[in-house]
N, C-alpha and C positions, 0 to 999 in steps of 0.2 A: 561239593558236599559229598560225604561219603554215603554209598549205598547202605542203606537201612537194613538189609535182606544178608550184607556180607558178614564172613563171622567166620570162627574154624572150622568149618563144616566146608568153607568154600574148596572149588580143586587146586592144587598147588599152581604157579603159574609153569611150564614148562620152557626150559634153558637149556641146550648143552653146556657142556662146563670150559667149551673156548668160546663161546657166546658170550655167557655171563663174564669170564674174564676181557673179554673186549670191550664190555659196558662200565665193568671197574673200570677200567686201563680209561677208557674216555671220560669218566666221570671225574677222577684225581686230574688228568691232564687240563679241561675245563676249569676246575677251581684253580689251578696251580698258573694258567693264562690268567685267569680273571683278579688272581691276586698279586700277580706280575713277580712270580717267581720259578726258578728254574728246578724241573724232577733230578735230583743226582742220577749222576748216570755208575747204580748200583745196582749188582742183582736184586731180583725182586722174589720172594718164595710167595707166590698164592697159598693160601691153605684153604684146603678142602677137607669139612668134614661131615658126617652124616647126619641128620637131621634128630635129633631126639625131642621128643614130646614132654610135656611138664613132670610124668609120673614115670620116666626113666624108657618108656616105649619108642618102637623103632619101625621103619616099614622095609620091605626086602624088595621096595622099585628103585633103591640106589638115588633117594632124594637126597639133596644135599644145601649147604650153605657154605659160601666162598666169604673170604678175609683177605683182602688186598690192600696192601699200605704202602708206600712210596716216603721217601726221605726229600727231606730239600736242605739247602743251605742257607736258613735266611737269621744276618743279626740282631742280637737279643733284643736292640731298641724296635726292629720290627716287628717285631711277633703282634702284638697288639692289631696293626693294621691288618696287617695279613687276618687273624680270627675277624675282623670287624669285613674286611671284604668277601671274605666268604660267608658271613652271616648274610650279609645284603643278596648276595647269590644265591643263596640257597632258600630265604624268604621268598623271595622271587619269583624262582622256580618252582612254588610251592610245598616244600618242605615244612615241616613245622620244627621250631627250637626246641630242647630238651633238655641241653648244657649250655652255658654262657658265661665266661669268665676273660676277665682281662686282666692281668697283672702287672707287677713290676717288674721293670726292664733290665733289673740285677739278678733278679733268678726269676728269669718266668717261669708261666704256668698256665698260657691261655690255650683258652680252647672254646672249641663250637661243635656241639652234637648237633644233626637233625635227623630227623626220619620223613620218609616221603610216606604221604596217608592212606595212599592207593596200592603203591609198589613196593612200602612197606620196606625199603632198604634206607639205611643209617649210613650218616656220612660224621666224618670227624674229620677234626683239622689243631694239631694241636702240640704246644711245644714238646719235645724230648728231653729228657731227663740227661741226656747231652748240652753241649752250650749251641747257641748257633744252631741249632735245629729245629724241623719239625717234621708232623708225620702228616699226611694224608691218607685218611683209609677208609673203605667203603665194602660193609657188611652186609650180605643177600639175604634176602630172607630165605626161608626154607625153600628150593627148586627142585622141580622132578623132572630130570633129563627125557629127551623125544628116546618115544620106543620105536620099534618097530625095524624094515629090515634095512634104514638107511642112517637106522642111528649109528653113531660109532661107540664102540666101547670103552669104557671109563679109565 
């Protein structure tokens, strides 16, 4: 059950930015095991960008949000499985749905949003606008990097 008392007002949770990218990188790897397919072995660009608040506002502690996605190679009759086994995963593990679609196996289009309730990070899984593909990718919420004199610099 979520805390009654949490809201925007709470403090950011604190992450370096190779922390959080070691939690994407496990979180994609996880669904990508669970749904019995393999990560292409392509580069990957994290995107890192700064945090803005609803009214265009910004803060000067170098908070941020991370975008990490991953490609696979999986056949158009599979995509459906694959979104159906990472929806059971991510139910699971406590996530809640958001998006939920299964389509046809001539041009798909499926996919599965969730958000976890607590940690507030979004996971997708979802065909590409390519044939034979899909993405896996997992959105941080807002992070505010460790200060002090052992943080490393951004």
């Amino acid at each position: 059950m979520a805390n009654p008392n949490s809201g925007k007002d709470d403090p950011l949770p604190v992450k370096s930015r190779d922390d959080a990218l070691t939690w994407a990188r496990q979180i994609t790897e996880h669904l990508a095991q669970t749904a019995g397919i393999q990560i292409n072995a392509e580069p990957v660009d994290p995107f890192y960008s700064p945090c803005v608040g609803r009214n265009g506002e910004s803060a000067p502690d170098d908070r941020y949000t991370l975008f990490y996605a991953v490609h696979s190679y999986v056949p158009n009759g599979r995509h459906n499985d694959v979104v159906r086994k990472a929806r059971d995963l991510l139910t699971t593990e406590g996530l809640k749905i958001s998006a939920y679609e299964e389509t046809s196996t001539a041009a798909p289009s499926s996919t599965v949003t969730a958000r976890h309730p607590e940690s507030r990070y979004v996971v997708d899984v979802s065909s590409t606008a390519g044939d034979n593909r899909m993405v896996l990718g997992v959105t941080t919420p807002c992070l505010k990097p460790p200060t002090g004199p052992s943080a490393p610099a951004p």
